[in-house]
C-alpha beads as a LAMMPS data file, in Angstrom:
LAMMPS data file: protein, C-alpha beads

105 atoms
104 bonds

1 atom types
1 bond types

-500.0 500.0 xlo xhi
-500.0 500.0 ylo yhi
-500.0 500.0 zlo zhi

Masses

1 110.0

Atoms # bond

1 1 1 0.000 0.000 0.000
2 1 1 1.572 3.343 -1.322
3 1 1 -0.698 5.608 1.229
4 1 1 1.586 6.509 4.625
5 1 1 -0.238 5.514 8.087
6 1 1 -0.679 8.449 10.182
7 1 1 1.222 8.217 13.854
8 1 1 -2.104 9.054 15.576
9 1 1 -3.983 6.328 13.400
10 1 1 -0.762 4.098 13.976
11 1 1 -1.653 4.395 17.970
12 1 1 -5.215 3.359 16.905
13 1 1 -4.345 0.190 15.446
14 1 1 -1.878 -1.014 17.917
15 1 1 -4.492 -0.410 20.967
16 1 1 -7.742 -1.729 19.288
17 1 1 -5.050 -5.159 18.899
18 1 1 -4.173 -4.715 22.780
19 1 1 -8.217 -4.291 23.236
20 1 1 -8.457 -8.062 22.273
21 1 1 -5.413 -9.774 23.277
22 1 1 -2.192 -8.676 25.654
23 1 1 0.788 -9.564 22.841
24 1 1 4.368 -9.291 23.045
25 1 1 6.568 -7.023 20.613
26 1 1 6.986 -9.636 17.603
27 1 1 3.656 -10.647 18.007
28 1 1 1.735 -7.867 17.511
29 1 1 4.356 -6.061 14.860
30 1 1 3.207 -10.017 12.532
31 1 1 -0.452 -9.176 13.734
32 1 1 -0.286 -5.472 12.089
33 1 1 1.612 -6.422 8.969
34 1 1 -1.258 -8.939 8.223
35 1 1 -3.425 -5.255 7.679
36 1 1 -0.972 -2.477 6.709
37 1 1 2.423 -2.004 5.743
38 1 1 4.585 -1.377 8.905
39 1 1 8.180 -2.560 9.418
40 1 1 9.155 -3.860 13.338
41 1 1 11.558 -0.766 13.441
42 1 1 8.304 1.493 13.001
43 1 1 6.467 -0.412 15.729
44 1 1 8.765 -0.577 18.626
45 1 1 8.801 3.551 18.757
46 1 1 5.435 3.371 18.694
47 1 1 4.982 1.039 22.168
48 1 1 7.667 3.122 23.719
49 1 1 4.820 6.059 22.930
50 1 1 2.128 4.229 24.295
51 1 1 3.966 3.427 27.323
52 1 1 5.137 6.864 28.124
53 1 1 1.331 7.958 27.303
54 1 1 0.139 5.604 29.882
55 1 1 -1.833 4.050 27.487
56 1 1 0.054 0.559 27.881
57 1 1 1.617 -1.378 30.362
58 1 1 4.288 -4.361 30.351
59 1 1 4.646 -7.505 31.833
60 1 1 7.394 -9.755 31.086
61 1 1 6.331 -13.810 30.845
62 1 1 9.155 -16.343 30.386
63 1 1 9.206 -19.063 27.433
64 1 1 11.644 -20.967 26.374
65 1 1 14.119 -19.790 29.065
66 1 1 13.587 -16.235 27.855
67 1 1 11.357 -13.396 28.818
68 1 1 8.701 -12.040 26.554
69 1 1 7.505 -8.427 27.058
70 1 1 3.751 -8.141 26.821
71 1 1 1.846 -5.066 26.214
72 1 1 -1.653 -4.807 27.979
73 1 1 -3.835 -1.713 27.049
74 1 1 -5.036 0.316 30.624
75 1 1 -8.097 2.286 30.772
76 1 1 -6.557 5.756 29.988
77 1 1 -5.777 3.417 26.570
78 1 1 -9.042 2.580 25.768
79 1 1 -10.629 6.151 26.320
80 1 1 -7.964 6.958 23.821
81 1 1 -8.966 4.552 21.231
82 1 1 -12.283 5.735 21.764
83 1 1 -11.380 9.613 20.678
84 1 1 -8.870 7.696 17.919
85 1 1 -12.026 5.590 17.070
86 1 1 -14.256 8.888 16.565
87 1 1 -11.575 10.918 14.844
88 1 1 -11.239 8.252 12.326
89 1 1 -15.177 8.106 11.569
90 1 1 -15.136 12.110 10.456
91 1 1 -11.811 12.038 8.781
92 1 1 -12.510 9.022 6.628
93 1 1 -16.448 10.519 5.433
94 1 1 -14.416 13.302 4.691
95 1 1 -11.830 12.032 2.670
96 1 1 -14.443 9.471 1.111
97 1 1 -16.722 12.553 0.293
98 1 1 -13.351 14.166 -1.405
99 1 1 -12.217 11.218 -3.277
100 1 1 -15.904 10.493 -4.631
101 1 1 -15.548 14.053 -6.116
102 1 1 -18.400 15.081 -3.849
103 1 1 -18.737 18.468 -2.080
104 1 1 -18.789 18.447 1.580
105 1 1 -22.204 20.430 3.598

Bonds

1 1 1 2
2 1 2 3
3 1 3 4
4 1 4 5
5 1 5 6
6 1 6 7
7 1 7 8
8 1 8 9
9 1 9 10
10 1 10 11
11 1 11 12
12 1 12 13
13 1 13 14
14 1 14 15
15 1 15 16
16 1 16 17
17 1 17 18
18 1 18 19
19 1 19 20
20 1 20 21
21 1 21 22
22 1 22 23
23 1 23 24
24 1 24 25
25 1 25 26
26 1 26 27
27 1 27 28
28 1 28 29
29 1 29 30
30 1 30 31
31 1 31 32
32 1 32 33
33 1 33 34
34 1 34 35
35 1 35 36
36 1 36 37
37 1 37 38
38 1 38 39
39 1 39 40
40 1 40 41
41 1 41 42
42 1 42 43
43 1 43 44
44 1 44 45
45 1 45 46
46 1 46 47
47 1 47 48
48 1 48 49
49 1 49 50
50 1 50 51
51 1 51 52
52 1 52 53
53 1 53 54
54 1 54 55
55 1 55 56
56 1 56 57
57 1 57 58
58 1 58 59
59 1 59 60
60 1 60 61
61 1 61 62
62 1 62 63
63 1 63 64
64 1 64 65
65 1 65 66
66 1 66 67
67 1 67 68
68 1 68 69
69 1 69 70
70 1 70 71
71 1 71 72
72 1 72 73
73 1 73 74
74 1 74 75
75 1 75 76
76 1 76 77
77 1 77 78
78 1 78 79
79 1 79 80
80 1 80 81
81 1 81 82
82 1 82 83
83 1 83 84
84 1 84 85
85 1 85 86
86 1 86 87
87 1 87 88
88 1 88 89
89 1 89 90
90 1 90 91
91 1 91 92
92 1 92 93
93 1 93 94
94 1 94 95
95 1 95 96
96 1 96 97
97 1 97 98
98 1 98 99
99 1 99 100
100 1 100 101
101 1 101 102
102 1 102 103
103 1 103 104
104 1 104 105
């Protein structure tokens, strides 16, 4: 896909995945590529984000006599992907109305 994923709508993606299932770092970077085009290096910054935003936690969970670091999305997460969820709605009727070669009222 040529078109370039907003950071905001980025942040969108990776908590509506953490809405359904805690996932660790490779994990969810496989899970996204399945939908858009996002490279691991792209994703990491991202969680780092999140984390700082307080919009994720960690957990680390051994396998395989290694640790895995989990992300889990917290409430003040989800009332962002809420706002995300809603921003989304009104920017893509907008840019539908655009590329239909409609005028907006």
């Amino acid at each position: 896909m040529a078109i370039q994923i907003s950071s905001e709508l980025l942040d969108g993606c990776v908590l509506a995945l953490l809405q359904t299932e805690d996932y660790y770092g490779y994990a969810l970077t496989q899970r996204l590529q399945a939908s858009v085009s996002v490279s691991e290096s792209t994703l990491y910054p991202v969680l780092r984000r999140l984390k700082k935003n307080e919009w994720v936690t960690t957990y680390d969970q051994a396998y395989q006599g290694r640790n895995r670091r989990y992300y889990q999305i917290t409430a003040a997460g989800t009332a962002q992907l809420t706002i995300i969820q809603q921003d989304w709605q009104t920017y893509n009727q907008a840019i539908n109305t655009l590329l239909k070669g409609e005028a907006s009222s």
